[in-house]
C-alpha positions in Angstrom: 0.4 -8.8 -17.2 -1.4 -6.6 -19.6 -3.1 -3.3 -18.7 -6.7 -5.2 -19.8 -5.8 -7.9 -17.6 -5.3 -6.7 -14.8 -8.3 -4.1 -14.2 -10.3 -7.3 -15.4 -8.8 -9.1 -12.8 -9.3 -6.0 -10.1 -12.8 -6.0 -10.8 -13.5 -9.4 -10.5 -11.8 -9.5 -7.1 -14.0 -6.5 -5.9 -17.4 -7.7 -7.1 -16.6 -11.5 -6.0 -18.0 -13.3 -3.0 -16.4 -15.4 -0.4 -16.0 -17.9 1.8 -12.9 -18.3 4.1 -11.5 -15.8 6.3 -8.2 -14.3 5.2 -5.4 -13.9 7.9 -5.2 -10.4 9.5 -7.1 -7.9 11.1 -7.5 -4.3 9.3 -8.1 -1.2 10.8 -7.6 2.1 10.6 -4.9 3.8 12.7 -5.0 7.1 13.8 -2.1 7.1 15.8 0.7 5.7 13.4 4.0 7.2 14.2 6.5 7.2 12.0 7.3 3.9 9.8 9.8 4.1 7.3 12.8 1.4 5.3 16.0 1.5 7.4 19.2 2.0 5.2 19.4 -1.9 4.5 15.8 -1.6 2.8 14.2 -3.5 6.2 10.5 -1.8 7.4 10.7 0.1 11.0 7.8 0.1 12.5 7.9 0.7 15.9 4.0 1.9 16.5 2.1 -1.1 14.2 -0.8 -1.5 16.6 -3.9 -0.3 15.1 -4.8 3.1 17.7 -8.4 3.6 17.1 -8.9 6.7 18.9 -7.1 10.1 18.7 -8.3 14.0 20.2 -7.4 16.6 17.6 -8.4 20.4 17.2 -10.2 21.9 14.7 -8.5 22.5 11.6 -5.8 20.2 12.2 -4.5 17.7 9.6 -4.4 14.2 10.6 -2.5 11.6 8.9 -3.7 7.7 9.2 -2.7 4.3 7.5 -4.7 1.7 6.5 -3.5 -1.3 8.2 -3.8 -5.3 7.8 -1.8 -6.2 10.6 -1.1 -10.3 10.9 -1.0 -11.1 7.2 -0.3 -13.9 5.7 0.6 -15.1 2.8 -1.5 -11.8 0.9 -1.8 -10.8 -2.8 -4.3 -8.3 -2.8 -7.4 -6.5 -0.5 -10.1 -5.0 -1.3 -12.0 -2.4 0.8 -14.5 0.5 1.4 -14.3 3.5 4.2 -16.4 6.2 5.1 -17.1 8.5 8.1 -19.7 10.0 9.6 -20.8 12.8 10.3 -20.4 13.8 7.1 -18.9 17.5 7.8 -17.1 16.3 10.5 -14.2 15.3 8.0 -12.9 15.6 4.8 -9.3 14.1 2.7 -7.2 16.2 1.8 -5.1 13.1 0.1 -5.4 9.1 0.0 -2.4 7.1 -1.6 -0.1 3.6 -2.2 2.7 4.8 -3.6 1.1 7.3 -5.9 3.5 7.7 -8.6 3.8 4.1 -9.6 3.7 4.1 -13.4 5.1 0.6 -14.3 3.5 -1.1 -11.5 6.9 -2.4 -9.9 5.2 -0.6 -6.4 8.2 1.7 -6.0 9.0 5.2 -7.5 12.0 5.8 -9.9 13.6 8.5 -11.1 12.5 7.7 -15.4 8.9 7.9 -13.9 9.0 11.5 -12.0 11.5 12.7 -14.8 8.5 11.4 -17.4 6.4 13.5 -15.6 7.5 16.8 -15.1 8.3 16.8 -18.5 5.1 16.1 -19.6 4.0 19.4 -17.6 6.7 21.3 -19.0 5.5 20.4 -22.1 2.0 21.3 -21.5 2.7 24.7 -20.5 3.7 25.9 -24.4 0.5 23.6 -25.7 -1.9 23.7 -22.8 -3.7 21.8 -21.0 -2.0 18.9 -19.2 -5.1 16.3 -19.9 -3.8 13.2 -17.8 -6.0 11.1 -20.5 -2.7 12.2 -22.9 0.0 10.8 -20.5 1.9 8.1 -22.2 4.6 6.4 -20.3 6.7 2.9 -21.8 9.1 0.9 -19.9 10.3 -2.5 -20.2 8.8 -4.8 -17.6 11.7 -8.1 -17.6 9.7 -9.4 -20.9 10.0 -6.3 -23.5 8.8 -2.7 -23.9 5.1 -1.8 -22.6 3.3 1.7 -23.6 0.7 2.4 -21.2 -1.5 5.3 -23.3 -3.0 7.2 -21.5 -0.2 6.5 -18.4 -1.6 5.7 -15.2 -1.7 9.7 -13.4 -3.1 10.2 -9.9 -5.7 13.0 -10.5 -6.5 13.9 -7.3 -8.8 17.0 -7.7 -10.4 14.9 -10.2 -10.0 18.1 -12.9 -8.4 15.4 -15.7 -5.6 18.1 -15.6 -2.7 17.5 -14.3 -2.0 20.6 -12.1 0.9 22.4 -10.4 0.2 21.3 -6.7 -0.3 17.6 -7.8 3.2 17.7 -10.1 4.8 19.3 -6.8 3.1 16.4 -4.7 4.3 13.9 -6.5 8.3 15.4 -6.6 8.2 15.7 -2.8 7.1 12.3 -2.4 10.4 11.2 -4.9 12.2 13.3 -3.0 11.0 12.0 0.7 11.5 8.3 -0.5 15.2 8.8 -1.2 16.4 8.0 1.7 14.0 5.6 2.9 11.9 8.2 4.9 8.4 7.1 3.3 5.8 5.0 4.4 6.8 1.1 3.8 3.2 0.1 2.1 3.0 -3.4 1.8 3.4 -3.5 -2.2 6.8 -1.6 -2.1 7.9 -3.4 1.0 7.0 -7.0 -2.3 9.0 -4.8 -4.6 12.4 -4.8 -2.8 13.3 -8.3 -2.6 16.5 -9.9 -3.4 14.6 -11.5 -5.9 12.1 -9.7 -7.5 10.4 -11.7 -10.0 8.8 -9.2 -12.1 7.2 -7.8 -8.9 4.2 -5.6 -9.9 1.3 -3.9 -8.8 -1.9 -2.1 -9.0 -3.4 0.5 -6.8 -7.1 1.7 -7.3 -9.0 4.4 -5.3 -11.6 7.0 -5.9 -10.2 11.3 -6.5 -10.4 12.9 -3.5 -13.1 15.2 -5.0 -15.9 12.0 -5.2 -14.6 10.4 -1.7 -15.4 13.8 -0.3 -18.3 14.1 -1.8 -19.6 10.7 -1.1 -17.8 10.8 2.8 -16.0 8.0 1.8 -14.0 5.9 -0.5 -15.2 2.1 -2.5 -13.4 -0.4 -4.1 -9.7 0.6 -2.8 -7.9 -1.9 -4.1 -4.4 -3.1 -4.0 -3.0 -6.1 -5.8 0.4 -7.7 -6.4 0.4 -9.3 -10.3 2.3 -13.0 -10.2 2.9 -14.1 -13.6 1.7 -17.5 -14.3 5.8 -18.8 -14.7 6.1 -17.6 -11.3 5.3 -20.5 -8.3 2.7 -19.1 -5.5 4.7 -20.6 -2.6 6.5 -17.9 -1.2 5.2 -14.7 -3.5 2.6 -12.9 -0.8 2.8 -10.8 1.8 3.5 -11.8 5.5 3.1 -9.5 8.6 1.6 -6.2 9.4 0.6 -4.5 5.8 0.1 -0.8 5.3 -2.4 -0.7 2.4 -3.3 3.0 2.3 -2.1 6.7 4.0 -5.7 8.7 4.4 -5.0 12.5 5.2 -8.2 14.3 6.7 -8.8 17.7 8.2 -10.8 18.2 10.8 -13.5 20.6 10.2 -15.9 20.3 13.0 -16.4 19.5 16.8 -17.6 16.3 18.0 -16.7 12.9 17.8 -16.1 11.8 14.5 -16.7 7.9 13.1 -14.3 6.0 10.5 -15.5 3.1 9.3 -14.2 -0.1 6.8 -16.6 -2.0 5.4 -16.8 -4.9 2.6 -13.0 -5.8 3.8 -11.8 -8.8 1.1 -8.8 -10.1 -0.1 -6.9 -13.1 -1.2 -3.8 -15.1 -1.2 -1.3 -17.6 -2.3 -3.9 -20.2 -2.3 -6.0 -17.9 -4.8 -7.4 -20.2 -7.8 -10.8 -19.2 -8.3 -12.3 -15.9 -8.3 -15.6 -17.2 -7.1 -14.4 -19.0 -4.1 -11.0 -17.9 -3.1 -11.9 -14.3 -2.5 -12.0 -14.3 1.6 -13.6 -11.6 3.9 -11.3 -9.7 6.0 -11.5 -8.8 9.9 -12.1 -5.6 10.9 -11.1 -4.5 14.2 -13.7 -1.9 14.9 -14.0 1.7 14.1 -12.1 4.1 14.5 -13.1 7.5 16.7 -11.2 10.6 16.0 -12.7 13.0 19.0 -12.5 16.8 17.4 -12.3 19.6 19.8 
């Protein structure tokens, strides 16, 4: 599916109402131990319940997943957070497989290798502007040029900078062998049989969710070409859509909220009436001390 296409598609989804009420429950979970692939590519996930309250100290980092547990059938979601109070909190980093360049919802060794030399390269002709970045690959159907490449920006600079090139190497590096988080996309992505799996990931820098106290519009979306049957493409069970990162900066009892929750699946036909509202479980309640 073309670049055009697809945030097209992405923004229709996010601005659509609905109707139906998609399978799962979503939540975020403060307590989410340690999922991960096993060696045969299958998700461990011992700790999928959605723990939605947590005591932590001041100053401490605190790493939580977004979670649609009980899915069925899914091709993409849709959501907002926030907390409150507002300086109770703030992200240090938010992502879904950050590095994802040709959409396939995993990361590869051409796309980090693309990357750092596109630093490298910056540093004799300075600065790394991510609106530069180009990145081509070949997608099952012939070669596709992204321009400017898709580039997490996470301070929100447009540069790309030395901690966020090393963030995105020790997440290539963790993945290896199989030690990341297993987000629903990548989890698509490793079938037997991929059928051109793609997908697109959209959320806010870190810099405007802080400064807002929250995040709109985070979106994730598998892309089924029109060739490919609907039967059988989505997502079934207990989805991890996003890993949120906050520090705790102040005492007190601190409020995490999802709102606007939507999504759709393989029965999607119609933007105006198949995008379905998601259940939320409740907040969440991170108690800082």
């Amino acid at each position: 599916m073309s670049k055009v296409l697809s945030i097209a598609f992405l923004v229709a989804l996010v601005a659509a109402p609905g109707f139906a009420q998609l399978a799962g429950t979503m939540g975020v979970d403060l307590n989410p131990g340690s999922p991960i692939f096993d060696a045969g590519g299958a998700v461990v996930d011992a700790d999928s319940d959605i723990d939605t309250a947590r005591t932590v100290s001041v100053g401490e980092d605190v790493s939580t997943l977004v979670r649609l547990n009980g899915a069925q059938d899914l091709l993409g979601v849709t959501f907002d957070f926030g907390w409150s109070p507002a300086n109770a909190l703030r992200v240090k980093d938010i992502r879904e497989t950050r590095m994802d360049l040709d959409f396939s919802g995993t990361q590869d060794f051409p796309e980090v290798d693309r990357i750092v030399q596109f630093f490298l390269d910056a540093i004799a002709n300075p600065p790394a502007n991510v609106d530069l970045f180009t990145y081509a690959y070949d997608d099952g159907t012939g070669q596709i040029t992204t321009e400017p490449g898709v580039l997490m920006d996470g301070d929100g600079d447009h540069e790309l900078s030395f901690p966020e090139l090393d963030s995105y190497v020790a997440e290539f590096i963790d993945n290896i062998p199989g030690s990341d988080v297993p987000f629903w996309t990548e989890v698509v992505s490793r079938r037997a049989t991929p059928e051109f799996n793609e997908s697109v990931e959209i959320f806010d820098t870190v810099a405007d969710i802080n400064l807002a106290s929250g995040g709109t519009d985070n979106t994730a979306v598998l892309l089924r070409r029109p060739d490919v049957a609907a039967a059988g493409f989505g997502f079934d069970g207990d989805a991890i859509i996003l890993e949120i990162v906050f520090e705790a900066l102040a005492a007190g009892p601190a409020t995490i909220s999802i709102t606007n929750a939507q999504g759709i699946d393989e029965n999607f036909a119609d933007i105006i009436t198949d995008v379905q509202p998601i259940t939320v479980g409740g907040d969440s309640v991170l108690t800082v001390q």
